[in-house]
N, C-alpha and C positions, 0 to 999 in steps of 0.2 A: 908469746909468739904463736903459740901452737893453738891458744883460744883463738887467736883473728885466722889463722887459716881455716878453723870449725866455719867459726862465724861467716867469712869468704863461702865455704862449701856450702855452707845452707841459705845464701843469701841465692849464691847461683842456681842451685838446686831449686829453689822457691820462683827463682825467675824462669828458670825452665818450665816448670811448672804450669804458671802461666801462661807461657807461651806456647805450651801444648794446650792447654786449656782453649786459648783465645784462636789458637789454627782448629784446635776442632768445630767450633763454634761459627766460626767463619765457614768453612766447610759444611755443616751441616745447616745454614742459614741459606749458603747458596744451592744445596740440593733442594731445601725447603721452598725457595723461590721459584726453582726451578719448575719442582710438582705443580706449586701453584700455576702458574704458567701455562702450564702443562693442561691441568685441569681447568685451567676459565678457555683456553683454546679448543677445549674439548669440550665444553659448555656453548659456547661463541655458535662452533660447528654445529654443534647439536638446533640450536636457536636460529640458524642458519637454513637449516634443511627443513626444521618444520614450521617456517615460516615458508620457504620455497614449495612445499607442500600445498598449504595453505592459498597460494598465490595460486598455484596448478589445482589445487582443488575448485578454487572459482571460478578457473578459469572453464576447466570443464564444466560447471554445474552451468556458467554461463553460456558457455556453448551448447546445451540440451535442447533437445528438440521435440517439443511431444505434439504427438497426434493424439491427444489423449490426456487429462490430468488430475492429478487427485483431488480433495477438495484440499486436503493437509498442504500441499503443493501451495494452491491457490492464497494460502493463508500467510502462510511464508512469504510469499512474493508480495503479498498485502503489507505486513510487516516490516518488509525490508525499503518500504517508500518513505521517505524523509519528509513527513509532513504534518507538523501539530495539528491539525485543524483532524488528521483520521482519528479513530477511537471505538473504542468497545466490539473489534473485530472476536468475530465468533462462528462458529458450524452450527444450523440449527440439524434436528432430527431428520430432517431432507435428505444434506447433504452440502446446503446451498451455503454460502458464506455472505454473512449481514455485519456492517457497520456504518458507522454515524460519520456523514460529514460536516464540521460547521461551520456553516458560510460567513457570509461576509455579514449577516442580519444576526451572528452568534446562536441563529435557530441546528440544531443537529437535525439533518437531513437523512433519513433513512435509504441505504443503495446496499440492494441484491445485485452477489453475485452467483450465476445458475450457471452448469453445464458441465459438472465435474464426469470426469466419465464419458465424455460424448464429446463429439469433434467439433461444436461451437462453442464460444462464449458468451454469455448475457450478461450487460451491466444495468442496471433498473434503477435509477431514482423516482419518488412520489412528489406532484407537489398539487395538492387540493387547489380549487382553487372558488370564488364566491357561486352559488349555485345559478344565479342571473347569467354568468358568462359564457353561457356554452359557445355560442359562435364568437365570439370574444378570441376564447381561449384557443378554437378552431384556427383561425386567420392569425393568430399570434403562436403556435407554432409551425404552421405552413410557412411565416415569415422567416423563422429560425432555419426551416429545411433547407430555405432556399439562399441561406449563406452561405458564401465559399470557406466562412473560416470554421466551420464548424465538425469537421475533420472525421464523417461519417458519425459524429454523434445527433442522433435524432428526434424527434420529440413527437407526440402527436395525444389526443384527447381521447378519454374515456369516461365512459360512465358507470360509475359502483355504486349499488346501493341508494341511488338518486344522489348519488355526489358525483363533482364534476375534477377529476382527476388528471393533468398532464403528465405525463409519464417521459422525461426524459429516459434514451437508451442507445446503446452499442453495443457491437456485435463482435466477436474475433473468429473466426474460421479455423481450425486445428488443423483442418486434415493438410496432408500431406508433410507436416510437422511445421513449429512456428517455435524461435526460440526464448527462454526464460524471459531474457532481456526486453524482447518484443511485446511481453505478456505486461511484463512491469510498466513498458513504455503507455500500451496501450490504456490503463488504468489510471496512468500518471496522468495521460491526454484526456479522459474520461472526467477524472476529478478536475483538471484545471477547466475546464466546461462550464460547471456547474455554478458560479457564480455571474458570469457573464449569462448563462442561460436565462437563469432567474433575474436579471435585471433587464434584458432583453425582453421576455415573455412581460413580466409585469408592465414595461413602460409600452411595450404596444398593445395591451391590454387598456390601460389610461390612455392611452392617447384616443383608441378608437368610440371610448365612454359608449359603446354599443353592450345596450341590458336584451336577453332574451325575450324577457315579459314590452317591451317596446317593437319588436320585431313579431310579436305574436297578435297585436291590432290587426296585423294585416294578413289577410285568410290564407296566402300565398304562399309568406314566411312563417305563417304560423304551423299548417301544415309541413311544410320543409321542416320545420324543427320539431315537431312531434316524430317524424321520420329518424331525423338525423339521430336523436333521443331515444331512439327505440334501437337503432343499430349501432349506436355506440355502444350502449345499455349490452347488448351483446358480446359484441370487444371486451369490454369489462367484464364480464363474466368467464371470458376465454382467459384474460393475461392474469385478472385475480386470481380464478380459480384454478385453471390449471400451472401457468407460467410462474407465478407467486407465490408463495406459501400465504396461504390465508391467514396465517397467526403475523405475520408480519402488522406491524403498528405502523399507520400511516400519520404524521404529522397535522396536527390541528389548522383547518381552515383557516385562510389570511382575509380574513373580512374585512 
């Protein structure tokens, strides 16, 4: 009789046991949840704020306004344009910031941009163009000027080195301050240009099948264009030499 009450007492005692066992367990599983909890809502938060940061960081970097801009600036904002077709964006020795667009011909189209430090903007593309076409090229982008869609971007002929160059270009004014976004926009509108430019120019180029050396039979025009060839000649020595970095690589002739 007195083994089954042992037996009784250690059976109870064993089930207490356990069941202090299994209440601390439960207890320390729900402080454990607890912490956890505790720390992903404090993780959450944290993920929270410097996301909110983030958002107010852009918000202000968006809202800046320079009268004035670095070239590093320039580059960033270059950067941050959502477009395969930009590439090989870089700073030369200048100052000036050079990269490749590639058109719609898969040719990469070299565009300077100038003015870091100073209260304009210049955007420069080259596009050679056959040496016969001087007045060609003339009347074909005086035809471009004179589009309304072409949103202050403008073109006009020079002459380098006895090559006959069209220079698409736009301008952005700084002073008085212009913001980030404005700069991006303006660049964004600059690149989307430049395919329609170049089909534009070309087809009123062919269409007009006007050769220099045919306009030069006649003493008149011939004359005029030795002129015109002598003060473009000019021009082109102003935008190449000074406006340009003369190490800049201009694109091979479309013969």
């Amino acid at each position: 009789m007195e083994g089954m009450i042992i037996i009784a007492i250690l059976i109870v005692a064993v089930l207490f046991v356990l069941l202090a066992f299994l209440t601390i367990s439960i207890y320390l599983y729900v402080i454990y949840q607890k912490e956890k909890q505790t720390r992903l809502q404090g993780e959450q938060k944290l993920q929270r704020q410097a996301n909110e940061l983030k958002v107010v960081s852009a918000q202000l970097e968006s809202a800046k306004t320079y009268s004035s801009i670095t070239s590093i600036e320039i580059e960033k904002i270059l950067k941050s344009i959502t477009n395969p077709n930009i590439s090989d964006i870089s700073i030369d020795s200048d100052g000036d910031i050079n990269f490749k667009f590639k058109d719609k011909d898969r040719d990469l189209m070299p565009i300077l941009v100038k003015g870091a430090g100073s209260e304009q903007l210049i955007a420069i593309m080259f596009l050679p163009v056959p040496d016969d076409y001087l007045f060609s090229s003339i009347i074909a982008t005086n035809s471009w000027n004179q589009r309304t869609e072409t949103q202050s971007v403008f073109a006009y002929t020079i002459n380098y080195n006895d090559k006959n160059i069209v220079i698409l270009e736009s301008d952005l004014v700084l002073r008085g301050g212009v913001g980030r976004e404005n700069i991006k926009s303006w660049l964004e509108t600059y690149i989307s240009k430049i395919n329609s430019f170049e089909t534009n120019i070309i087809s009123d180029m062919q269409s007009l099948d006007l050769k220099d050396s045919q306009l030069k039979k006649n003493s008149f025009w011939g004359n005029l264009g030795e002129f015109v060839g002598v003060v473009l000649g000019e021009v082109g020595k102003t935008v190449l030499g000074e406006i340009i970095n003369p190490t800049v690589s201009l694109p091979n002739d479309s013969n």
